[in-house]
C-alpha positions as CSV (number, residue, x, y, z in Angstrom):
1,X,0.0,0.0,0.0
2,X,1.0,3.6,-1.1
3,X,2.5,4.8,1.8
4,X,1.3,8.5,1.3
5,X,-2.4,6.9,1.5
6,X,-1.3,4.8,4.8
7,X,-0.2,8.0,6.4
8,X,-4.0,9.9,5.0
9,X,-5.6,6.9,6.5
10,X,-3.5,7.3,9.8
11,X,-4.5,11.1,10.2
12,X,-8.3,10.5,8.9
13,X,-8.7,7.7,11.9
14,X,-7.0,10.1,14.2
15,X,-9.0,13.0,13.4
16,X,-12.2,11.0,14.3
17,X,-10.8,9.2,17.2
18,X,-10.4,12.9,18.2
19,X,-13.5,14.2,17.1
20,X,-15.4,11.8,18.6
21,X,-14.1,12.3,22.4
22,X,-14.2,15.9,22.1
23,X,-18.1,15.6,20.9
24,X,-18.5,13.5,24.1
25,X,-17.1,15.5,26.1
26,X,-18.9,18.7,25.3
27,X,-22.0,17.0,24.6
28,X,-21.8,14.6,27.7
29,X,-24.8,16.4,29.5
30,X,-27.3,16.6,26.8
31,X,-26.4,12.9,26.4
32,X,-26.5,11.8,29.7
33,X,-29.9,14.2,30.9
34,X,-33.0,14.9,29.5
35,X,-34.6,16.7,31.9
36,X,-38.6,18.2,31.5
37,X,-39.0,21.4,33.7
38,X,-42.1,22.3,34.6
39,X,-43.6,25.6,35.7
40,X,-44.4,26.3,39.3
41,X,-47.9,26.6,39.0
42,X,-48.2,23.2,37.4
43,X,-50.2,20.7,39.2
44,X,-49.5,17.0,39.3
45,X,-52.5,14.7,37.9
46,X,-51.3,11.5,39.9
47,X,-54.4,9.1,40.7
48,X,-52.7,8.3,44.2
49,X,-53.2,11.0,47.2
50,X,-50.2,13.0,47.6
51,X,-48.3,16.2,49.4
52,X,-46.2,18.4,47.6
53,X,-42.8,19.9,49.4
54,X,-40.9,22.7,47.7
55,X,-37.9,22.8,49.9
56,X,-35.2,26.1,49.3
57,X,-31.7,25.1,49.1
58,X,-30.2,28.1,48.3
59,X,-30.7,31.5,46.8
60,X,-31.3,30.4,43.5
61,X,-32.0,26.7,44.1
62,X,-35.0,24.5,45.3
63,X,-36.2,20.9,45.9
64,X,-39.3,19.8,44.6
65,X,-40.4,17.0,46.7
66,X,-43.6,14.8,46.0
67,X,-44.9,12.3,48.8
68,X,-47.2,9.7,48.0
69,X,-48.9,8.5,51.1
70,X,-50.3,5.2,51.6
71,X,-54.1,4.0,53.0
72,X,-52.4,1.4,55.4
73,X,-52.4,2.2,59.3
74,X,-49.6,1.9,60.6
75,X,-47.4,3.4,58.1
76,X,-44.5,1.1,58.1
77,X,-42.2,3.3,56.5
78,X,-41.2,5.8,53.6
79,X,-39.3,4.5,50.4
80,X,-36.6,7.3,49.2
81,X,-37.4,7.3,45.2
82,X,-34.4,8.5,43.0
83,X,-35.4,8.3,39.9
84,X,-33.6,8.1,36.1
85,X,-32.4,10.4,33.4
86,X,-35.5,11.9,32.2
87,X,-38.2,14.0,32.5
88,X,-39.8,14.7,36.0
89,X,-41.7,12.9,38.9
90,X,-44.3,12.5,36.5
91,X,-42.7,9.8,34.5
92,X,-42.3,7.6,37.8
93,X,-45.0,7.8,39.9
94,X,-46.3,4.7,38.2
95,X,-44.0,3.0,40.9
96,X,-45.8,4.4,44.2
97,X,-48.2,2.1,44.3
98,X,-46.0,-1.0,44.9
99,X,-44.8,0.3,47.8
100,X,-48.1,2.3,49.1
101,X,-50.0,-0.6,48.8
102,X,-47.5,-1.9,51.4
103,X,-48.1,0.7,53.9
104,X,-45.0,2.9,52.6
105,X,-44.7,6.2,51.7
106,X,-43.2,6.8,48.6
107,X,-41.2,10.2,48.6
108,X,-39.7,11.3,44.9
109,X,-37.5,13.9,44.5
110,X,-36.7,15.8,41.3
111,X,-33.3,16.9,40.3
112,X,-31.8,20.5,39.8
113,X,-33.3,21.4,36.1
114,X,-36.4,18.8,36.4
115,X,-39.8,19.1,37.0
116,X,-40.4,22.3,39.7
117,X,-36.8,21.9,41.2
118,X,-34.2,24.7,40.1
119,X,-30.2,25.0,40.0
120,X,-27.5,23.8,38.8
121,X,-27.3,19.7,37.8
122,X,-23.9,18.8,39.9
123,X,-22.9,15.5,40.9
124,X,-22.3,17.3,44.4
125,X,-25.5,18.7,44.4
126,X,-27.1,15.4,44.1
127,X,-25.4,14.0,46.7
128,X,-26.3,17.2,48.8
129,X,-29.4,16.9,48.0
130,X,-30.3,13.2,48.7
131,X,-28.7,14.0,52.4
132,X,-31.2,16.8,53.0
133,X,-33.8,14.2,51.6
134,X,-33.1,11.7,54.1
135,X,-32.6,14.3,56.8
136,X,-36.4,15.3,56.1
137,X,-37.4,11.5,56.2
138,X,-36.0,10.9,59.7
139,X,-37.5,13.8,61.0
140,X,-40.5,11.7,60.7
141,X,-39.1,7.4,60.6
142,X,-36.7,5.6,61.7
143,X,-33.6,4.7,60.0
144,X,-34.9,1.3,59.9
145,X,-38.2,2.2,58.6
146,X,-36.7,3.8,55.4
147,X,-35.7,2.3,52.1
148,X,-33.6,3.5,49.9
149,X,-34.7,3.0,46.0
150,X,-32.6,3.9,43.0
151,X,-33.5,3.8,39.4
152,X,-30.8,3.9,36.5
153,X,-29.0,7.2,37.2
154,X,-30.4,7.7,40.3
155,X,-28.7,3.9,41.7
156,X,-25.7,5.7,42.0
157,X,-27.3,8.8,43.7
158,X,-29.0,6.0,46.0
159,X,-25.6,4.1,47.0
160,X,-24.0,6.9,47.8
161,X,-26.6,7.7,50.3
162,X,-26.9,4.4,51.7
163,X,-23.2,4.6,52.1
164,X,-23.1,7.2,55.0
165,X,-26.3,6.8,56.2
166,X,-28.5,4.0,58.0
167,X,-31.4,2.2,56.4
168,X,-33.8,-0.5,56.3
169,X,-32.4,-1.7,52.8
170,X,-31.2,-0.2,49.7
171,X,-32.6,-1.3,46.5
172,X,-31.1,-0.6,42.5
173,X,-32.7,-1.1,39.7
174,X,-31.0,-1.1,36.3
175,X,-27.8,0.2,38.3
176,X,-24.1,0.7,36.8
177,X,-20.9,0.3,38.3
178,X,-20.2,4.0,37.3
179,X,-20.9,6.5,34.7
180,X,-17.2,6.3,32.9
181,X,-17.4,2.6,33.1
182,X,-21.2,3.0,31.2
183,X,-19.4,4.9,28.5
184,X,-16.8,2.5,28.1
185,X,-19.1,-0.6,27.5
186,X,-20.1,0.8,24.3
187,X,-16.6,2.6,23.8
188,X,-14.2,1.1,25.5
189,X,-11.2,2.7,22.9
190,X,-11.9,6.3,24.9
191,X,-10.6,7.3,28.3
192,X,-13.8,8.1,29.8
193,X,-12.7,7.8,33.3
194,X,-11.1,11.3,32.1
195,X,-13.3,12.4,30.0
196,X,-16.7,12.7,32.1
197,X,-17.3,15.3,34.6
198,X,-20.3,12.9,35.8
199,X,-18.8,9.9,38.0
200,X,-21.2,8.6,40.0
201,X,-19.2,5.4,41.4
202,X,-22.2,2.9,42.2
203,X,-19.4,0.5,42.5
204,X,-17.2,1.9,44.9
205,X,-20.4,3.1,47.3
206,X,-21.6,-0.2,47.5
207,X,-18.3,-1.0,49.6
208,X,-19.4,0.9,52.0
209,X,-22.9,0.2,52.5
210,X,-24.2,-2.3,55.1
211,X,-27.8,-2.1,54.7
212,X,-28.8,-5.2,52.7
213,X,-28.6,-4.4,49.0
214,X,-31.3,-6.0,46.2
215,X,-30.5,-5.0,42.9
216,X,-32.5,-6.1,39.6
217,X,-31.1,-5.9,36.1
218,X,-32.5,-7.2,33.0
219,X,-30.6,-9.4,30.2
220,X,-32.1,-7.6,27.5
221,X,-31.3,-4.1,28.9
222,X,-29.9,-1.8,25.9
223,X,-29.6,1.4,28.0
224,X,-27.0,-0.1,31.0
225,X,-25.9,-3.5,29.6
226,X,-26.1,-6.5,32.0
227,X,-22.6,-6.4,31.8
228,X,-21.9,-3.5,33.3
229,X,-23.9,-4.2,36.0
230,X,-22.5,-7.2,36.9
231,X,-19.2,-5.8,37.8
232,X,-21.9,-4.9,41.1
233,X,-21.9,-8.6,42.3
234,X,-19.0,-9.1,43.6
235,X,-19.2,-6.4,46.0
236,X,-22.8,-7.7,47.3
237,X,-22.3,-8.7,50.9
238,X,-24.3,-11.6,52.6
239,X,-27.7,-11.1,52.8
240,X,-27.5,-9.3,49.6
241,X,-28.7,-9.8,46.0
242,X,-28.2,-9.8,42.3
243,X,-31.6,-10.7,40.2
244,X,-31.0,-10.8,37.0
245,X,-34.2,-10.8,34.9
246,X,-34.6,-13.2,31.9
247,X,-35.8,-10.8,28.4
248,X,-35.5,-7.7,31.3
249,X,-35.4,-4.7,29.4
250,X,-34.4,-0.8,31.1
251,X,-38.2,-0.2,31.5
252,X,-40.4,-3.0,32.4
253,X,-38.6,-4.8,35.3
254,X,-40.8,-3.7,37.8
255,X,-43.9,-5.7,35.8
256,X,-41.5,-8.9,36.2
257,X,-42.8,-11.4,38.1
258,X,-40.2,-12.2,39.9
259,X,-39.0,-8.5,40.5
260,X,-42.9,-8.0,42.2
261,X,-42.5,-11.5,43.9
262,X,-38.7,-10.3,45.3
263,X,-40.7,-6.8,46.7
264,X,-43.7,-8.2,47.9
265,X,-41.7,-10.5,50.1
266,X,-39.4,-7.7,51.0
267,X,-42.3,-5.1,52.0
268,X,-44.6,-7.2,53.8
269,X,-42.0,-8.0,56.1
């Protein structure tokens, strides 16, 4: 081969080697979030009875907090809901009622940018956040009445919490092992561990957490690949658990039966 042509070649695959971590890199948040703000004076349309919190954080920030109560006397508890990548409260409040129905409160909070909360989206700030979150819970139940839940991007949100802070149980669903480990299951020739701002180390939280942990992943998830997820086991101490759910994609798992069989037992306890 020419080697003029090998050396164009060279350039050409370096130039889009390039190109393409760059594009990442500046693009990594409209990737990553797609949030759906909502004005102030919206109001909710869930079928379930609920109490609306708008907690200020700072000048020019504020936590929307929705709290789906539950029918059942006693309450047994309150289920911490961090939610995924997208839109608001509004797209998860189809999962209140398989806690509620329990005798659980289901809190949901909404991240800087979605639904009525405002600020800046900072991996710092959701970990900030979730603390004041809990904070509010205990104010009301006892660390051993609350359960921490985590959906997709918020699993990692959820670890972390569960890491310096008592609960009942924490529970992932469609987790990760972290955000630049994500990225490099569909790209593994980029350094993403330097390239995204976003971290969130599931993995390395889980360490530290001694709540019993029950994650579910599906093996036909095309969002967080079962893969990824797996790297999660071995960290899982006893007591813990990995259910991985057969044709489980990133958005039906909690329709599984044996995801509502795995809860059921868990809640009725």
């Amino acid at each position: 081969m020419n080697k003029k042509l090998v050396l164009r070649w060279g350039r050409a695959i370096i130039l889009i080697y390039a190109l393409g971590g760059i594009a990442v890199y500046y693009l990594q948040d409209y990737i990553l979030l797609h949030p759906e703000p909502l004005p102030k004076d919206h109001k909710y349309n869930f079928e379930q009875t609920y109490r609306e919190l708008n907690v200020p954080y700072t000048t020019n920030s504020s936590m929307n907090i929705i709290q789906f109560t539950t029918t059942r006397t006693p309450v047994k508890g309150v289920v911490l809901y961090f939610h995924g990548n997208s839109h608001n409260i509004s797209e998860y409040n189809h999962a209140a009622p398989m806690f509620t129905k329990h005798g659980y409160e289901v809190w949901m909070l909404d991240y800087p940018g979605f639904g009525k909360s405002t600020g800046n989206f900072t991996e710092q700030r959701l970990y900030d956040w979730a603390l004041t979150f809990y904070k509010l819970a205990r104010a009301r139940f006892p660390a051993d009445s609350i359960i921490i839940y985590g959906r997709s991007l918020g699993s990692g949100v959820a670890a972390q919490l569960a890491s310096i802070r008592d609960c009942r149980s924490l529970i992932l669903e469609t987790p990760y092992y972290s955000i630049p480990s994500l990225f490099s299951s569909f790209a593994p020739i980029y350094p993403f561990e330097n390239i995204m701002t976003l971290k969130l180390r599931t993995g390395e939280y889980l360490k530290e957490v001694d709540a019993p942990v029950l994650i579910f992943h599906g093996d036909d998830d095309n969002l967080i690949p079962l893969r990824n997820a797996r790297k999660l086991k071995p960290l899982l101490k006893p007591g813990s658990e990995f259910v991985e759910v057969e044709n489980g994609g990133h958005n039906d798992l909690t329709v599984a039966p044996a995801v509502v069989a795995k809860l059921d037992s868990l809640l009725r306890q």
